[in-house]
Residue, then its C-alpha position, 0 to 999 in steps of 0.5 A: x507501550x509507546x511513550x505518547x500511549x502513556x501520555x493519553x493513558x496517565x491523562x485518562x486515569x487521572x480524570x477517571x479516577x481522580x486520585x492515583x497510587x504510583x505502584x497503580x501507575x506502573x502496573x497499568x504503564x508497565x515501566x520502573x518509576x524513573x520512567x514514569x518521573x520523566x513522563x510526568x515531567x515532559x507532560x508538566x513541561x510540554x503540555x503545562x500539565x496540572x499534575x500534583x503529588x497528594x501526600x494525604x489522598x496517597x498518590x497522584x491528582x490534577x491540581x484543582x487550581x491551574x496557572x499559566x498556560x491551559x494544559x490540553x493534549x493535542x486532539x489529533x494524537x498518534x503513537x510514534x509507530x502510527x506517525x512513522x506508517x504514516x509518514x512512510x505512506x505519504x512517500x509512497x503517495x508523493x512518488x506514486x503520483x507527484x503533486x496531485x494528493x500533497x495540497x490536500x495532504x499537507x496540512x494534516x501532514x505538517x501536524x503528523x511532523x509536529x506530532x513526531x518532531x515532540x518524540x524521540x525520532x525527528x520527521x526529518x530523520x524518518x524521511x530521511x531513513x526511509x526510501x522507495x526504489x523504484x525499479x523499472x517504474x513507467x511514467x505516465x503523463x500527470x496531467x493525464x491521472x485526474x481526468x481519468x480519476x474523475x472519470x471512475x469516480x464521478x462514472x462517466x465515459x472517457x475518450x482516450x488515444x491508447x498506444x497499442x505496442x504490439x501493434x505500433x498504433x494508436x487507437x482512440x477509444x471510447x472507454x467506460x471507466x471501472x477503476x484504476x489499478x498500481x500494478x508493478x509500478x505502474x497505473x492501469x485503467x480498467x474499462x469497458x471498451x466501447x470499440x470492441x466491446x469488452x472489458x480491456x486494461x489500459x496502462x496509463x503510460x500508453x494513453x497520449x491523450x484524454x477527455x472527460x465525457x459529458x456521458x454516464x459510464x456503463x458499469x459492469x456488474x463486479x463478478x464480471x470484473x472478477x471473472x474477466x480481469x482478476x481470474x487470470x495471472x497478473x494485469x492479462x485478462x481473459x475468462x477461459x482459465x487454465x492452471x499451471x504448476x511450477x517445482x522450485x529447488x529447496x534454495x529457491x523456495x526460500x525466497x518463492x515460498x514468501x511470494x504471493x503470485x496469485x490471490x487463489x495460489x496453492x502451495x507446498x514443500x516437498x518431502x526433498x525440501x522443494x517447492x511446488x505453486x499452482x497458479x491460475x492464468x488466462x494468458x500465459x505472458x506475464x507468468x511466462x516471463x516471471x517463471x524465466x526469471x526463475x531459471x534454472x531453478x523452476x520447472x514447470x510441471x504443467x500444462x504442457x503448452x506453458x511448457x513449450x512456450x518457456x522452452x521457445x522463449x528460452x531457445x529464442x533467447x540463446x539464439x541471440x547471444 
């Protein structure tokens, strides 16, 4: 039990049973008596806790008459493991999307430190030894993050300029926002586009520009969005699904086995110690480039187009070297 958890549980037996033993303490905290001395020290020295020894009752009690300062834990109270998920989240959410969440959050932040800064480990030293890397990460406009956000919150039509790289151009489109996706280090929007009249992805980095309509957004029942946008592999979307196998090496299953590359996926070893996933896809893109990241130590079993597509890829890629 954390050391805060038996601040709280000291306090809530002393006020439900008014008087306790000490080997009642120590069962209940699970801790040798020097420990609970100092516990009952710092909540006498920190939080002026009215804590006295009953030599008559046999054990420990609030002192009915109380001096000085009122002693009260703080309302708002976590353990240390709450504190440091916390304070790990909020770094997260600062590079996730700078500035846009910290005037709402600081508050609550700053009594999260204080709340920290009273344990064992200091706040500074938790943001200090804990980092987020983040590799190939694509930024996009800030400016551009709470019109769109408030688009699919408040469901109202967006105008957006998307910069179609496959193309090299620049469409404007009337999109009615469904909601917003982190995916690899990157924010995508996912919408019904009113110019082609399907639902589409939009990565954030590729919109130069956005208005916030005065129009309602049309929206799409949720088993649509699933069949459509979550039934494929990776951010690619499409309904016709298709299912590809993949065999990894005994070495390398020790890293893939731990993976989770779709939410529907099916795996087992084999008996050689070997790997096999099957994972659903509706455009081979993505899968294709995370199963070239595995070369050589992939094979893919299945379908055979897949197959073919990462032996063009690969050959492609020879030619250039």
């Amino acid at each position: 039990m954390d050391r805060t958890e038996r601040f709280y549980h000291i306090d809530r037996l002393l006020h439900e049973r008014h008087v306790v033993p000490v080997a009642d303490f120590l069962e209940a905290l699970e801790v040798s008596l020097a420990t609970f001395k100092r516990d009952l020290e710092y909540l006498r020295e920190r939080f002026n806790a009215p804590i006295v020894w009953d030599r008559e009752a046999g054990g420990y009690r609030f002192d009915k008459v109380q001096t000085g300062l009122r002693y009260e834990l703080p309302g708002l109270w976590f353990n240390a493991s709450e504190v440091y998920a916390l304070l790990t989240m909020q770094q997260l959410l600062k590079d996730l999307e700078p500035g846009l969440l910290a005037p709402h959050v600081e508050p609550l932040l700053a009594r999260l430190r204080a709340l920290l800064d009273k344990g064992d480990i200091p706040a500074d030293t938790v943001e200090k030894r804990i980092r987020f890397h983040h590799q190939a990460a694509r930024r996009h406009d800030p400016k551009h993050f709470a019109p769109i956000a408030a688009g699919v919150l408040q469901r109202r039509r967006l105008v957006i300029d998307h910069y179609v790289r496959s193309r090299d151009e620049t469409i404007r489109r009337a999109v009615s926002p469904q909601r917003l996706t982190f995916y690899r280090e990157a924010w995508y929007l996912d919408a019904w586009c009113h110019l082609r009249d399907e639902l589409r992805s939009f990565a954030l980095d590729a919109i130069s520009e956005v208005s916030l309509g005065s129009d309602a957004a049309l929206d799409i029942p949720d088993d649509e969005m699933q069949a459509t946008l979550d039934g494929g592999y990776g951010i690619f979307a499409g309904k016709e699904v298709e299912w590809a196998e993949l065999e990894f090496t005994a070495e390398r299953a020790r890293w893939v086995s731990r993976e989770v590359w779709h939410p529907d996926q099916e795996r087992r070893f084999l008996p050689d110690g070997s790997f096999r996933l099957r994972v659903p896809y509706s455009n081979p893109t993505e899968l294709a480039m995370d199963i070239l990241r595995h070369v050589p130590a992939v094979t893919v079993i299945s379908p055979d187009e897949l197959r073919s597509r990462v032996r063009e890829q690969l050959a492609m890629g020879m030619a250039t070297l």
